[in-house]
C-alpha positions as CSV (number, residue, x, y, z in Angstrom):
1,X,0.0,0.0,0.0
2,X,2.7,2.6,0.7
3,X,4.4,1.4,-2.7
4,X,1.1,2.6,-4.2
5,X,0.4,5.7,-2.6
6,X,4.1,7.2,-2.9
7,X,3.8,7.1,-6.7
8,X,0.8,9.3,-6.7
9,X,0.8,12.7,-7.3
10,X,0.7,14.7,-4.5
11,X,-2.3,17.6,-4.3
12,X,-2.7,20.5,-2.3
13,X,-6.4,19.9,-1.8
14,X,-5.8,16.3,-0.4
15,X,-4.1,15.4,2.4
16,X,-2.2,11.9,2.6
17,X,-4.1,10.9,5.8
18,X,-7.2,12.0,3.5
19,X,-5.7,9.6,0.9
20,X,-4.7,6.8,3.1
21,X,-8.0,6.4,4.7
22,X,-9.7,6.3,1.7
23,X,-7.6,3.6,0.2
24,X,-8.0,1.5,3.6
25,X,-11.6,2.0,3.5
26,X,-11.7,0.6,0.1
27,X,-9.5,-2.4,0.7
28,X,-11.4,-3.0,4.0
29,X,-14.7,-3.5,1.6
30,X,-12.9,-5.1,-0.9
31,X,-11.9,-7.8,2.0
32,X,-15.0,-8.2,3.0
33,X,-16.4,-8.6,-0.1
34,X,-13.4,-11.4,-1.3
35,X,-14.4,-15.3,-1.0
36,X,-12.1,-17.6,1.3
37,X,-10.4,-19.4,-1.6
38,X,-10.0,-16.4,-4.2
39,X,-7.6,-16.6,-6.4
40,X,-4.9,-13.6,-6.3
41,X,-6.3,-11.7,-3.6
42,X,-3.5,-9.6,-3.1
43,X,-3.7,-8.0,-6.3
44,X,-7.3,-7.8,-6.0
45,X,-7.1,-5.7,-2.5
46,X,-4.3,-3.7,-4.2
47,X,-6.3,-2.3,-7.1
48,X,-9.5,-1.8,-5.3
49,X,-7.3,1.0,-2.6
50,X,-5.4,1.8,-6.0
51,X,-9.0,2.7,-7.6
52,X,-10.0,4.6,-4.4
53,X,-7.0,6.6,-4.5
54,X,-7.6,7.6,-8.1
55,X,-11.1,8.5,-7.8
56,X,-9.7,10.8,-4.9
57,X,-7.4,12.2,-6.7
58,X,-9.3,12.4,-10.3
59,X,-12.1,14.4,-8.2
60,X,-9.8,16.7,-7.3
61,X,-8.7,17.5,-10.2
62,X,-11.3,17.6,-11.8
63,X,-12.4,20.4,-9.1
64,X,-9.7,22.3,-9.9
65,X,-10.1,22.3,-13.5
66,X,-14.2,23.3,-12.8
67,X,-13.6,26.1,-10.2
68,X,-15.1,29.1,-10.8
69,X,-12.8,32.3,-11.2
70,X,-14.4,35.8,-10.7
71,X,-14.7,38.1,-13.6
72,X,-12.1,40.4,-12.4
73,X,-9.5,37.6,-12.3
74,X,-10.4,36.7,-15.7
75,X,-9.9,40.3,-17.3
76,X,-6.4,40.7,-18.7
77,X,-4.4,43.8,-17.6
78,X,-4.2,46.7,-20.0
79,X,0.2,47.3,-19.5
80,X,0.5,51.0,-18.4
81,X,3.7,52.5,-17.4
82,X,4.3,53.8,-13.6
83,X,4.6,57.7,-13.7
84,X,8.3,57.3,-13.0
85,X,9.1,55.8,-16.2
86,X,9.2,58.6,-18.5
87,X,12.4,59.6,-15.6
88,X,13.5,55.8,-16.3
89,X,13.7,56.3,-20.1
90,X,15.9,59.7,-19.7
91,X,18.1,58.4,-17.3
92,X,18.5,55.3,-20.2
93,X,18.7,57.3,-23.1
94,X,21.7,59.8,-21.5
95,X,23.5,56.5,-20.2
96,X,23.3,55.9,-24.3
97,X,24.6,59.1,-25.2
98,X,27.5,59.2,-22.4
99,X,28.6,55.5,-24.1
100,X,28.0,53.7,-20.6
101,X,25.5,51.5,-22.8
102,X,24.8,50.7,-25.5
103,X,20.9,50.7,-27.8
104,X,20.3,47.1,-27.3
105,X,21.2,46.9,-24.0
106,X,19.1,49.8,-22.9
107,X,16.3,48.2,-25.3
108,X,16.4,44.8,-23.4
109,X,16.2,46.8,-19.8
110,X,12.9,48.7,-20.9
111,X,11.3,45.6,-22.4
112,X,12.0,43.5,-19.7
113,X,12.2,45.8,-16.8
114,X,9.8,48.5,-17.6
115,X,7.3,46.7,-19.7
116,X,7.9,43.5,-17.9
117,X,8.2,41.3,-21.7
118,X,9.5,37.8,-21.2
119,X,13.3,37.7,-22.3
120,X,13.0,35.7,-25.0
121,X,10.6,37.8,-26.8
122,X,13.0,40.8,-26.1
123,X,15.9,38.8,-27.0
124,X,14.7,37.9,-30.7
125,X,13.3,41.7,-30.8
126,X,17.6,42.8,-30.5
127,X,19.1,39.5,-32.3
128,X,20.4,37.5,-29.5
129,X,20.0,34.4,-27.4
130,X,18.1,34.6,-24.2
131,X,21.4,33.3,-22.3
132,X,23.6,36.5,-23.8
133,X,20.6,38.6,-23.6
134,X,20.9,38.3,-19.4
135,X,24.3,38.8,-19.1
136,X,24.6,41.8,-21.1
137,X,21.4,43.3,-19.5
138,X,23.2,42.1,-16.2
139,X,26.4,43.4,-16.9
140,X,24.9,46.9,-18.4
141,X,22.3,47.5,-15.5
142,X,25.1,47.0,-13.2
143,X,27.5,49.4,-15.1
144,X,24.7,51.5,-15.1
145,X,24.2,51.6,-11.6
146,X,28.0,52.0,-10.7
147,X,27.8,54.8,-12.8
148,X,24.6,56.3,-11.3
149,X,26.0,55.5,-7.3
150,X,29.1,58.4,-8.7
151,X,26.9,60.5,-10.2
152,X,29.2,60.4,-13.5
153,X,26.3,61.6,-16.2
């Protein structure tokens, strides 16, 4: 039985005492139910707890899947800009002009900082891979931020 329950997923909404019961209630009735000289009744008692435990689980998927979200949840954000980030985008475009970065750098900070795009959209958008696209945002916010801590532009 614990060979059967530990290759089950595990589920937020069900607790493995929840489980456990319910697969011993089920092979309890299963017992019951079985005839003195039945053949393989082992496996039988084992698939009627491994039945139990899938019904379990199945309903609680299947719960999950059904559940109801409000309207509000379901409305996708419009992307607006904080008010600060027309001060963002001139402290980027003057780090471009003093050469501490360069225009793709500063363009894959304000997708994926400021407008919060997933890298790899903002990576193809410059011509690089996702991997090179971090480090040279990495290494330009941090030159960026060096140069900002001394006040150099």
């Amino acid at each position: 039985m614990r060979r059967a329950l530990a290759r089950l997923p595990r589920l937020a909404e069900i607790e493995a005492c929840e489980l456990e019961q319910e697969v011993l209630a089920a092979v309890t009735v299963e017992l019951a139910a079985l005839p003195v000289e039945a053949e393989e009744a082992g496996l039988r008692l084992v698939r009627a707890g491994d039945r139990a435990a899938h019904r379990l689980i199945y309903a609680a998927q299947r719960a999950r899947r059904t559940a109801t979200v409000p309207l509000d949840e379901n409305v996708i954000p419009i992307r607006q800009l904080s008010r600060g980030s027309a001060e963002v985008f001139a402290v980027l475009e003057r780090a471009v002009n003093a050469g501490l970065v360069t225009k793709e750098e500063v363009e894959l900070i304000a997708q994926t900082r400021l407008e919060r795009q997933v890298m790899a959209k903002a990576a193809g958008a410059v011509g690089m891979s996702v991997r090179a696209a971090f480090r040279r945002r990495a290494a330009a916010e941090q030159r960026l931020a060096a140069a900002l801590a001394k006040e150099q532009f």
